[in-house]
C-alpha positions in Angstrom: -78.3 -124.2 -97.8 -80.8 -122.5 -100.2 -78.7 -118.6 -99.7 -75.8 -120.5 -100.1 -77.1 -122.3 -103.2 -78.4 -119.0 -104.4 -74.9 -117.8 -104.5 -73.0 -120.5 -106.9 -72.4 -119.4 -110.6 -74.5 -121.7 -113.0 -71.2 -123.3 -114.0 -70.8 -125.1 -110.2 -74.9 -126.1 -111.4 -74.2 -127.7 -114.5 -71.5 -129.8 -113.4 -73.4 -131.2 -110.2 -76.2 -132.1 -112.7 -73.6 -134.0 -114.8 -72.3 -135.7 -111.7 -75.6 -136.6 -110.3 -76.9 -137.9 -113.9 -73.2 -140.0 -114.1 -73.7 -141.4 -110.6 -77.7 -142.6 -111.6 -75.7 -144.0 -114.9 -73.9 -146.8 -112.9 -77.0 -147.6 -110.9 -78.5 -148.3 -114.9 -80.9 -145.4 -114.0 -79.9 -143.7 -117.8 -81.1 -145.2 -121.1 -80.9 -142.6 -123.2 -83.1 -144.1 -126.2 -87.1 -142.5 -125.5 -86.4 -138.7 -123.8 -89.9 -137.3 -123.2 -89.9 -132.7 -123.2 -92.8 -130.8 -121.6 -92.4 -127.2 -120.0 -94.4 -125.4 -117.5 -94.4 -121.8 -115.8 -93.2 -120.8 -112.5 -93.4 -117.4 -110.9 -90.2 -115.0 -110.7 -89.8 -113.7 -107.4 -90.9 -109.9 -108.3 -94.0 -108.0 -108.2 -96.1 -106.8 -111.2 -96.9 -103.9 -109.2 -93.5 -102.8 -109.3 -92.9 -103.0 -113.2 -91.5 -99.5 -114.6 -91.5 -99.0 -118.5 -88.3 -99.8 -120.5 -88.3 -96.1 -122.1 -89.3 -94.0 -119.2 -88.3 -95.4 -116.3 -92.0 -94.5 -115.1 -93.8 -97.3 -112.7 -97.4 -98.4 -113.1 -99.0 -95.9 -110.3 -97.3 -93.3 -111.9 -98.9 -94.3 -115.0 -102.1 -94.8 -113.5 -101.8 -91.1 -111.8 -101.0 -89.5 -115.0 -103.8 -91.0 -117.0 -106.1 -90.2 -114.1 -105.2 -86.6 -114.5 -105.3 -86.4 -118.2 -109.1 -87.7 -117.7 -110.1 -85.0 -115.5 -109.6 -86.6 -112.1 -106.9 -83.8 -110.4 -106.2 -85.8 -107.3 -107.0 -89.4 -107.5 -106.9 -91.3 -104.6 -106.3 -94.8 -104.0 -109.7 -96.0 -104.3 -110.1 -93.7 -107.7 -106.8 -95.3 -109.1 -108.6 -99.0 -108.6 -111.9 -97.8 -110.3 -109.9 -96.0 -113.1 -107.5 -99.2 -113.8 -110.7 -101.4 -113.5 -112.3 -99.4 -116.5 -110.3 -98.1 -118.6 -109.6 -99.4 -122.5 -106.6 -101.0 -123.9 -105.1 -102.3 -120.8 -102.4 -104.4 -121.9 -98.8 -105.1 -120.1 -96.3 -105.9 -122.9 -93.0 -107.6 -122.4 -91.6 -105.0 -124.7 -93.0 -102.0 -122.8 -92.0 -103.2 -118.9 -89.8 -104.7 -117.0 -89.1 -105.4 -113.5 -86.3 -103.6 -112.0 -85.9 -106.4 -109.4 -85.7 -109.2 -111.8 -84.9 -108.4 -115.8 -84.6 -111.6 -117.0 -88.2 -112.2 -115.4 -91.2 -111.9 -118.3 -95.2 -111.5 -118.1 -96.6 -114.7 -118.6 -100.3 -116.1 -118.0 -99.7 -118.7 -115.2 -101.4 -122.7 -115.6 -104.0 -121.8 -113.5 -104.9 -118.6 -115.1 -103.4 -116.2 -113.1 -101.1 -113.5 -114.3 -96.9 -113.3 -113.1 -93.9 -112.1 -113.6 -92.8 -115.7 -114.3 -90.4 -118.2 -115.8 -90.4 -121.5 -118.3 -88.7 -124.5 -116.9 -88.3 -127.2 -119.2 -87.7 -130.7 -119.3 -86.0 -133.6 -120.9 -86.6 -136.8 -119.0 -86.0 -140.3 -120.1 -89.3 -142.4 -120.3 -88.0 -145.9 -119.3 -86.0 -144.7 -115.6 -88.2 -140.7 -114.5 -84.7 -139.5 -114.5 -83.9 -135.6 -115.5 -81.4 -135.7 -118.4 -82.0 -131.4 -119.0 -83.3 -129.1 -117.0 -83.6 -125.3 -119.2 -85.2 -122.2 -117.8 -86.4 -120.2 -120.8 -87.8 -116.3 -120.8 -91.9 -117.3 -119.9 -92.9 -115.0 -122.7 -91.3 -118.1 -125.8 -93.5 -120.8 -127.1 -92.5 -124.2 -126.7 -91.5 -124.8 -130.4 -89.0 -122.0 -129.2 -87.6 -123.5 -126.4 -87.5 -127.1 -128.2 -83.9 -126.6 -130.0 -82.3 -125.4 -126.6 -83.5 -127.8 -124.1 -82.3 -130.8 -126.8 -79.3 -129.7 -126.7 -78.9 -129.9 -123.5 -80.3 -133.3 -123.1 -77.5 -134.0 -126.0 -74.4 -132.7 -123.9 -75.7 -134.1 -120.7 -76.4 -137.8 -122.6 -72.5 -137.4 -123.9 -71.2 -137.2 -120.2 -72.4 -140.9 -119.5 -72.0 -142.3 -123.3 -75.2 -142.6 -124.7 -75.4 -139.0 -126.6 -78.0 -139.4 -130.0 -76.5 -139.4 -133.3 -78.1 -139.0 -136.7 -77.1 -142.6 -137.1 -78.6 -143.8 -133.7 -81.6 -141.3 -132.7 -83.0 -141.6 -129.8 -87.1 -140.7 -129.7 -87.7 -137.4 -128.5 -91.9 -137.5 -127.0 -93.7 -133.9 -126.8 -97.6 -132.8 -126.7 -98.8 -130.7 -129.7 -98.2 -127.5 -128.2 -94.3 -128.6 -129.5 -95.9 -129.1 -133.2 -94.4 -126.7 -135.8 -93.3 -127.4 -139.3 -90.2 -125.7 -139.1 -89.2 -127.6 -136.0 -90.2 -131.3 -137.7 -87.9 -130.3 -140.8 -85.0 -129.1 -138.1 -85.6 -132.6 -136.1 -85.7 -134.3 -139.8 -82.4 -136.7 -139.8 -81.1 -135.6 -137.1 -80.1 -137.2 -133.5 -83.9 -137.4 -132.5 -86.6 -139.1 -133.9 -89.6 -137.2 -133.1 -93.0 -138.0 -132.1 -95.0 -135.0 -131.3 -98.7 -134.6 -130.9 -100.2 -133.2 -133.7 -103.0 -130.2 -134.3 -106.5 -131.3 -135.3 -106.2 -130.4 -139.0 -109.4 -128.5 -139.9 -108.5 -127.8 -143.5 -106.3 -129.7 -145.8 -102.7 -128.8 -145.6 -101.2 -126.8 -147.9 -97.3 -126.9 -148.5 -96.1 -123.9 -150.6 -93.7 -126.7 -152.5 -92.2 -126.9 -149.1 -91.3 -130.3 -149.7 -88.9 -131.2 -146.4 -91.5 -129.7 -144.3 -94.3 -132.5 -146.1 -91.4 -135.3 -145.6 -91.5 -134.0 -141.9 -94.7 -133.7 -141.3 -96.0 -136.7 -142.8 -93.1 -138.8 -140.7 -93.7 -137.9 -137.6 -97.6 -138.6 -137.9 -97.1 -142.2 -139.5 -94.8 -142.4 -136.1 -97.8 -141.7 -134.0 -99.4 -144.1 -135.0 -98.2 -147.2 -133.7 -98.4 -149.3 -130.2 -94.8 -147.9 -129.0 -96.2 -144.2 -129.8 -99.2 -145.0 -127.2 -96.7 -146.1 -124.7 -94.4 -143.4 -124.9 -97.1 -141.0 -124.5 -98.6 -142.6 -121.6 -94.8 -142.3 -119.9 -94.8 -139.3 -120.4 -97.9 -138.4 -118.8 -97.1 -139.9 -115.9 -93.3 -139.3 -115.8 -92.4 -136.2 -117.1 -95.3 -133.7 -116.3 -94.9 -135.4 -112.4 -91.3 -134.0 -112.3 -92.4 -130.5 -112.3 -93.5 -130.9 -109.0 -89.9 -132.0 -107.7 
């Protein structure tokens, strides 16, 4: 099942998802109205040690021979190569310098425990009151969350619409993120819009300072009175316990 999975475009996917999500919608398993986002990382199935650069095709022990040589060691061995990539200065792998000739799409990306992949960002839009998976968006690992945010919304939008219950300006539903999701630009974009936001905000160590950027003060200062309240507690405790949980699925 899994090589025949592998196999299906992402159109056969999306509608599956939409069928699934319409089927848990009769069983009253979709509300719709508090839709908690969080993101993690998970690794691509290609090897760092088989990254070539973008503009010369060369691979990484190619690289490491040639700088070798260029430092006086004629005929590095494997054990010199080790001891030479150990030591030397400015080792750095940019997104913009390598890829991985097995999987493109596939970017650098420090892992949560540390640990350094070729990796992927899925993210997630689940509603707070049922655990159920309203989106489901696999970014490029190497974007930020406030990045991601607009995309995986409007997902959780178009999937919402299949069974009714789609936000409006008029009707928002409550869209529950960590701070790592706290941007001004992003508040003023979720500013009247379909989702009422409540997002964990940065320890301020200095007073803010707007620039006369007035709809990003409106949107700042919004979302923080939001916080503030009982049903901002609850929601983040949902999401603690609901949405960071699905990952694991």
């Amino acid at each position: 099942l899994s090589v025949t999975r592998s196999r299906l475009p992402l159109e056969v996917h999306h509608a599956v998802f939409g069928l699934l999500l319409e089927i848990a919608d009769k069983h009253a398993l979709v509300k719709g109205k508090r839709i908690g986002v969080d993101a993690s990382t998970q690794e691509a199935n290609a090897a760092l040690r088989r990254l070539v650069r973008r503009d010369t095709g060369e691979d990484y022990q190619e690289m490491l021979r040639r700088l070798a040589r260029e430092s006086g060691i004629e005929t590095p061995t494997a054990e010199d190569l080790i001891r030479f990539d150990r030591t030397r200065k400015n080792k750095t792998l940019s997104n913009a310098d390598w890829v991985s000739p097995t999987d493109p799409e596939a970017r650098i990306a420090r892992m949560k425990d540390g640990t350094t992949h070729l990796a992927y960002k899925p993210e997630h839009a689940v509603d707070l009151d049922t655990g159920v998976i309203v989106a489901a968006r696999i970014h490029p690992a190497d974007q930020g969350d406030t990045q991601t945010l607009a995309a995986t919304l409007e997902q959780a939008e178009a999937m919402l619409d299949l069974v009714g219950m789609a936000p409006t300006p008029e009707t928002p539903a409550e869209m529950i993120a960590d701070k790592g999701y706290h941007s001004r630009e992003g508040l003023k974009a979720l500013e009247d819009s379909a989702w009422k936001s409540r997002i964990s905000e940065k320890e301020q160590k200095a007073f803010a300072r707007w620039h006369g950027d007035d709809a990003a003060r409106r949107a700042v200062y919004n979302n923080r009175a939001r916080l503030k309240s009982t049903v901002a507690r609850q929601a983040f405790k949902l999401r603690v316990e609901k949405v960071e949980r699905s990952f694991a699925l």
